[in-house]
C-alpha positions in Angstrom: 92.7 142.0 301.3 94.8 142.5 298.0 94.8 146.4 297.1 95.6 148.0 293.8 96.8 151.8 294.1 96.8 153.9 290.6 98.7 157.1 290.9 99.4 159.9 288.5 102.9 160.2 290.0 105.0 159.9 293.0 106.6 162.9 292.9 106.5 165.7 296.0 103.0 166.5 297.2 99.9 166.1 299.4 98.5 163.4 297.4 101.4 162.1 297.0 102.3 161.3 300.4 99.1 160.4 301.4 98.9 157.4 299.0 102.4 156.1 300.4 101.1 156.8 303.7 98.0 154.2 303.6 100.1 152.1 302.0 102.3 151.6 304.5 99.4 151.5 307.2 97.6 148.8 305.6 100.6 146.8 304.5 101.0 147.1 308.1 97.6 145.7 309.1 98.0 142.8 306.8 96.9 143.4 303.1 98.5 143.0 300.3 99.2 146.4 298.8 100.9 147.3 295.0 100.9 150.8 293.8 101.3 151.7 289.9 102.6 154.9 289.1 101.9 156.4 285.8 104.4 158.9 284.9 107.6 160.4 286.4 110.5 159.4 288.5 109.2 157.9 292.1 110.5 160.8 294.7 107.6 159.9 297.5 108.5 156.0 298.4 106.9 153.9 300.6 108.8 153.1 303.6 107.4 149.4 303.7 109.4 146.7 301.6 106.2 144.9 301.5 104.6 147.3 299.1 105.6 146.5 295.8 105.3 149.6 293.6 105.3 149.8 289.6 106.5 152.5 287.5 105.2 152.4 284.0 107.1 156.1 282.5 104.1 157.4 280.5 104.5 160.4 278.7 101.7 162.2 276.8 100.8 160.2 273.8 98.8 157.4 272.0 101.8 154.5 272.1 102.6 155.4 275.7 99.0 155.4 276.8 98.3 152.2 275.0 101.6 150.2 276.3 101.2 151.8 280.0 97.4 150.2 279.2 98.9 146.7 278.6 101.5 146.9 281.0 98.9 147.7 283.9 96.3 144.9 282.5 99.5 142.4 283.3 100.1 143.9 286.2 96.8 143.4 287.5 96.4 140.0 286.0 99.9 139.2 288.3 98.5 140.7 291.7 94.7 139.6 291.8 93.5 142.6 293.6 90.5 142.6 295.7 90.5 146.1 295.1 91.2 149.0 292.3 91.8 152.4 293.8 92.8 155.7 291.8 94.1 158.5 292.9 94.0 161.9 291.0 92.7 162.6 288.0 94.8 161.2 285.5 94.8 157.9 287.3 91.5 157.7 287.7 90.6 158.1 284.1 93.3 155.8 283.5 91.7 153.3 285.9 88.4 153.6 284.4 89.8 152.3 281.0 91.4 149.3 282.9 88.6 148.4 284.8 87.2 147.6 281.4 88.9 144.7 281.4 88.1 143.7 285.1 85.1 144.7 285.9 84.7 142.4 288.0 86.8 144.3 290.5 85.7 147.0 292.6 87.4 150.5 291.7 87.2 153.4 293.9 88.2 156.6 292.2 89.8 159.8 294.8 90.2 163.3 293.9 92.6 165.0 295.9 91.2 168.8 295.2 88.0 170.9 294.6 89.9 172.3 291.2 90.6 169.4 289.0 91.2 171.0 285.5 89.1 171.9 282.6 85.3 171.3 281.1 87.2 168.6 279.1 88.5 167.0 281.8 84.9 166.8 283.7 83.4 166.2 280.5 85.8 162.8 280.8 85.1 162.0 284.7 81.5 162.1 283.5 81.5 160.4 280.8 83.4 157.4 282.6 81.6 157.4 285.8 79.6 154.3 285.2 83.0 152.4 285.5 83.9 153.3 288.8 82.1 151.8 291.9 82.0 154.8 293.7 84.0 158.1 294.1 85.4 159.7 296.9 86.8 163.4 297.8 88.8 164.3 300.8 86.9 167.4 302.0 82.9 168.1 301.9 83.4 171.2 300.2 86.1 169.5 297.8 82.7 166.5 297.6 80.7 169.7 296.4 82.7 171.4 293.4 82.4 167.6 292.3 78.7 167.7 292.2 79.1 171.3 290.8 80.8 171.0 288.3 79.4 167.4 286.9 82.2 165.1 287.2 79.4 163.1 289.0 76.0 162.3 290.6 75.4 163.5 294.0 74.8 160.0 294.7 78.0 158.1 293.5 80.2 160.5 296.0 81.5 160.8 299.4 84.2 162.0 301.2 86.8 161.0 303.4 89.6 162.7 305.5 93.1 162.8 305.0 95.2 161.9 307.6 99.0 162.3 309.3 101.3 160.6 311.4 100.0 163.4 313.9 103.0 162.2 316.4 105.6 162.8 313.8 104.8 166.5 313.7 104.8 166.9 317.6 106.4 169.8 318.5 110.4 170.0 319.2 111.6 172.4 321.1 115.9 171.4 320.6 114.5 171.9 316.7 113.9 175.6 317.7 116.8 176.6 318.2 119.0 174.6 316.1 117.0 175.6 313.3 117.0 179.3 313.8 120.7 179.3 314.8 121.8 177.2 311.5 119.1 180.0 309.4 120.7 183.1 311.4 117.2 183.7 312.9 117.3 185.5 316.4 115.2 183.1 319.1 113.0 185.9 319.8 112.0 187.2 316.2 108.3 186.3 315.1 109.2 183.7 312.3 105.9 182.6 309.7 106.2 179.9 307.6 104.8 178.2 304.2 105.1 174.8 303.4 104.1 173.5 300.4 104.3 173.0 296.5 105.6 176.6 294.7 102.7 176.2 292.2 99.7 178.6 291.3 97.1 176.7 293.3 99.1 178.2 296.4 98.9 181.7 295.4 102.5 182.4 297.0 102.6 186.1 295.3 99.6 186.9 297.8 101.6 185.4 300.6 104.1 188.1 299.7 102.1 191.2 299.5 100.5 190.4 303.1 104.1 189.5 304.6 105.4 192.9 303.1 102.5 194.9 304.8 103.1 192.7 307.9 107.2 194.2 307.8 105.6 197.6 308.3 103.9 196.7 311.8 106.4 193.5 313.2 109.6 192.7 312.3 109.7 189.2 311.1 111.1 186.3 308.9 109.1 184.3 306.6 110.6 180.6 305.7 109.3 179.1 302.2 109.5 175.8 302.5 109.1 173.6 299.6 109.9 173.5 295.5 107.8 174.0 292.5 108.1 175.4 289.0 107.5 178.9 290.2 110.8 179.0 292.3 112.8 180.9 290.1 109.7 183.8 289.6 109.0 184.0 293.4 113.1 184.3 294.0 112.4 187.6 292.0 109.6 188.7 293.4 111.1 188.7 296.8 114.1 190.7 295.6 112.0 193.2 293.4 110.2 194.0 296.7 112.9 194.2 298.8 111.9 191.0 300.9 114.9 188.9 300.3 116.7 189.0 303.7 113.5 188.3 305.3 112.0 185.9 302.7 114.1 182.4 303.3 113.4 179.8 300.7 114.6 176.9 302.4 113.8 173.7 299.4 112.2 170.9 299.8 113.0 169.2 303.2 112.3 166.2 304.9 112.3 168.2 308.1 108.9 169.9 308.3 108.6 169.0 312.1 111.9 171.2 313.2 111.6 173.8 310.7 107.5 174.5 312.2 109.4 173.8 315.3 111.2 176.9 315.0 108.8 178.6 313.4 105.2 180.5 315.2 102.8 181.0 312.6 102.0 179.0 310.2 100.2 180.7 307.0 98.6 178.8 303.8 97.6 181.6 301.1 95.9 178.8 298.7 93.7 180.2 296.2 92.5 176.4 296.0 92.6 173.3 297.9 90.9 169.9 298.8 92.1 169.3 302.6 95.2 170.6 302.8 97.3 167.8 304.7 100.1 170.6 305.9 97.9 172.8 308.0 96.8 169.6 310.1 100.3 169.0 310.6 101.1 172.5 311.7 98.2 172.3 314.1 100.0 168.5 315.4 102.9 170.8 316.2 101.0 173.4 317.7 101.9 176.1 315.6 99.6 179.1 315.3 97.5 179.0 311.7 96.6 181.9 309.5 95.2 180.2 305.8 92.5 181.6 303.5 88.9 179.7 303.5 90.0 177.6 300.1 87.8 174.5 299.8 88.0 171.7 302.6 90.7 173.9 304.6 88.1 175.7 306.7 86.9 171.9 308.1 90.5 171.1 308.8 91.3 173.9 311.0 87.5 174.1 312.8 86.3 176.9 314.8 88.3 179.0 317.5 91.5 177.9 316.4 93.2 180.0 313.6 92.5 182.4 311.4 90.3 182.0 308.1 90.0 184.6 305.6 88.9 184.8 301.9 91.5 183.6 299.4 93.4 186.4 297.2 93.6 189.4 299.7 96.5 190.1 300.6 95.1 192.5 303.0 92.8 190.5 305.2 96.0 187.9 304.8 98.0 190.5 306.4 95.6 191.8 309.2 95.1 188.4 309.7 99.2 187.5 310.3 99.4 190.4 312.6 96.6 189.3 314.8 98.0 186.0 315.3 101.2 188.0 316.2 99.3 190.0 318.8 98.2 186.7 320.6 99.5 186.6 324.2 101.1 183.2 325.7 97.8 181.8 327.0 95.5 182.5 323.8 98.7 180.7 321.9 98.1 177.9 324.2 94.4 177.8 324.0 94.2 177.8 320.3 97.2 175.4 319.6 95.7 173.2 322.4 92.4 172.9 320.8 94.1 172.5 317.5 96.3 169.4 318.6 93.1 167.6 320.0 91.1 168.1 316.7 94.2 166.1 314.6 94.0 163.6 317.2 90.0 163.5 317.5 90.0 163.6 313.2 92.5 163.7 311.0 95.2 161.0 311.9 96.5 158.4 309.0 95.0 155.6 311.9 91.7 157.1 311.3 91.8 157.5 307.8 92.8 154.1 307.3 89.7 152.8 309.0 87.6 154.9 306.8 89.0 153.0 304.0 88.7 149.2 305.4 85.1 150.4 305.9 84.7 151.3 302.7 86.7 148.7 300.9 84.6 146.0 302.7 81.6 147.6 301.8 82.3 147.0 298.1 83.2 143.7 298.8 80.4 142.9 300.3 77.8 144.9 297.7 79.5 142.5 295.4 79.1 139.0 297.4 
């Protein structure tokens, strides 16, 4: 099977790594899989040689949409694909203009979120559904603010899970202490961490505010883990409150393992998401999770094992960081047991890729 990824970007994120991530797995298995890239420098690369990927360097105007239009037509025209498959929104709208000229070709369209943007922009997915052969979201609730919100028919949607290399994230006990020795973290503080983008969506500030009321109860580090556009502001923020010897903004890494490794609760304050990829992998390394109930996070993290509580309050956030602090060693085993199992039972990239396959042949077949 020849497939055809459509990306917005490669750049750092969920999405991101998730595309490169079935790539891999299904070059792996066989088929034959290209990935165009629409804008920006590629940061999130396949690890497979075999997956040919295609940056076209779009910026936002009329020339560039129209030559990154006739650079993917030969593109396509050069692979053959079996299958079209976009991922985000830009991609997807950009896919839906392609198919135009291969229609013939099945195109599945993935969202990656439960917020994607404007009236306009669901005024656009709507308008241009027709061209894709189905549409997928990777959450039910994330399926839902589809329907909601129009970008499509309640029949011409379903979802399907994200999934992680669950063993990568297994828990690394050497990484505990190397970590917190190289950070000048005593092995017996409570440490909390955030990994993730340093965007809105994430609602870091809130993050804050809980951690601060947390200070006055536990004495604790929190690690930021990750980059974004709103580095510089949050940098502040931390000083401005007096958080910046317990606040440790650590970058982007390519260490996530060690650093939730040495860390014991992990908290996502997300005023939106659509699966959120990072709490399964904190739940792989049997870390303790505290997140607010922000689209498809609640059916990640299940019943009995974290912590859910409604998005922007800081103080059910905080009461909700303290609990999990107040856990004794066999609760912390229970709940990061139960947690382990349901990444294993749901959410790994092997399982994900077989929901694909399934759904890929599908088409196929509907079009025999």
């Amino acid at each position: 099977m020849k497939i055809l990824f459509i990306v917005t970007g490669l750049g750092v994120g969920g999405a991101e790594r998730q595309v490169v991530d079935l790539a891999d797995c299904m070059a792996a298995k066989g088929c034959k899989i290209s990935i165009i890239s629409l804008t920006g420098a590629t940061v999130t690369r396949p690890a497979s040689l075999a997956v040919d990927v295609y940056e076209l360097s779009m910026v936002k105007s009329l020339p560039s949409l129209f030559l990154g239009l006739v650079k993917a037509i030969q593109i396509v025209q050069h692979v053959q694909p079996d299958i079209l498959h976009g991922h985000m929104i830009h991609a997807n709208l950009f896919a839906r203009i392609l198919r135009i000229m291969s229609l013939h070709v099945p195109l599945v369209c993935t969202a990656h979120t439960t917020n994607q943007g404007s009236w306009k922009r669901m005024l656009a997915l709507r308008i241009t559904d027709s061209l894709a052969s189905i549409n997928t979201n990777v959450s039910k609730k994330a399926v839902e603010a589809s329907i909601r919100r129009r970008a499509c028919s309640s029949r011409r949607i379903t979802h399907i899970y994200n999934g992680i290399r669950a063993d990568d994230f297994a828990y690394d006990p050497s990484s505990r202490h190397a970590i917190r020795a190289s950070l000048g973290i005593p092995i017996d503080q409570l440490v909390y961490i955030f990994v993730g983008r340093l965007v809105d969506s994430k609602n870091i500030p809130n993050l804050f505010l809980a951690f601060n009321s947390v200070l006055s109860n536990c004495d604790s580090s929190l690690l930021i883990v990750g980059t974004g556009p709103l580095h510089d502001q949050l940098v502040s923020m931390s000083e401005e409150m007096g958080l910046s010897r317990k606040i440790l903004f650590i970058g982007a890494s390519t260490h996530v393992q060690q650093l939730l490794s040495a860390s014991d609760i992990f908290v996502l304050p997300s005023s939106w998401e659509g699966f959120s990829l990072v709490v399964a992998e904190a739940m792989a390394n049997k870390r303790l999770v505290v997140a607010t109930d922000s689209g498809g996070v609640a059916e990640v993290l299940g019943s009995n094992i974290g912590w859910l509580v409604p998005p922007n309050s800081s103080q059910s956030l905080a009461c909700a960081m303290l609990e999990a602090a107040s856990c004794d060693d066999i609760a912390i085993a229970a709940r990061t047991e139960r947690g382990t199992q349901r990444v294993y039972d749901k959410f790994t990239i092997e399982k994900a890729v077989s929901a694909w396959e399934l759904l890929y042949r599908g088409l196929l077949k509907s079009k025999a």
